[in-house]
N, C-alpha and C positions, 0 to 999 in steps of 0.2 A: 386633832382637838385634844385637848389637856382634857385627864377624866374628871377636876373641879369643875369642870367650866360646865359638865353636867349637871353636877348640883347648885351651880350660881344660876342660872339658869334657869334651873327647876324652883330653886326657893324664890327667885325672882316673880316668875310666874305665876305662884302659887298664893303672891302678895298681892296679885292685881298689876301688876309693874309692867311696863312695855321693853318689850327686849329687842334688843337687835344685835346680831351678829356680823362680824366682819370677815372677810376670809379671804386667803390668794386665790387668782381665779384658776379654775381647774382641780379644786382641793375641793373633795368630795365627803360630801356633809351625811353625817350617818342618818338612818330614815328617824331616828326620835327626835332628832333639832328642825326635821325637814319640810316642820308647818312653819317655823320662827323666820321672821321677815331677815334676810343675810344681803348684807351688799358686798360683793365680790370686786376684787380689786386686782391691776396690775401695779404699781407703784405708789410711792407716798401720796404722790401728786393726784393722781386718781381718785385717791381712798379719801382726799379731803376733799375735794369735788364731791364724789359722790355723797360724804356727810352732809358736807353744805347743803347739798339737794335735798337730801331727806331731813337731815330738823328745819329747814326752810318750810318743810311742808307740811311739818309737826306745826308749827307756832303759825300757819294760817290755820289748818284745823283744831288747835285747841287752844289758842293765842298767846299772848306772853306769859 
């Protein structure tokens, strides 16, 4: 992890703003990111699946 992505993160969070992380799998996330909801990924194709999945599930929970 890029040491910005700390502070995007942090000021992200500190706006109210919902964050999500993305990661390769097996790439181990230090303990201060390690409440932030991360979807872990093994290729492109994965990592867009997996998004689809989750803002799918964003926009029934908070809707368009």
């Amino acid at each position: 992890m890029e040491p910005n992505v700390f502070y995007e993160v942090g000021f992200a969070r500190a706006l109210g703003k919902d964050v999500v992380l993305t990661a390769r799998k097996g790439t181990h996330l230090p303990f201060d990111v390690g409440d932030v909801p991360t979807i872990f990924w093994e290729d492109q194709t994965d990592l867009r699946e997996s998004l689809e999945k989750y803002l799918a599930s964003l926009v029934g929970k908070f809707g368009r």
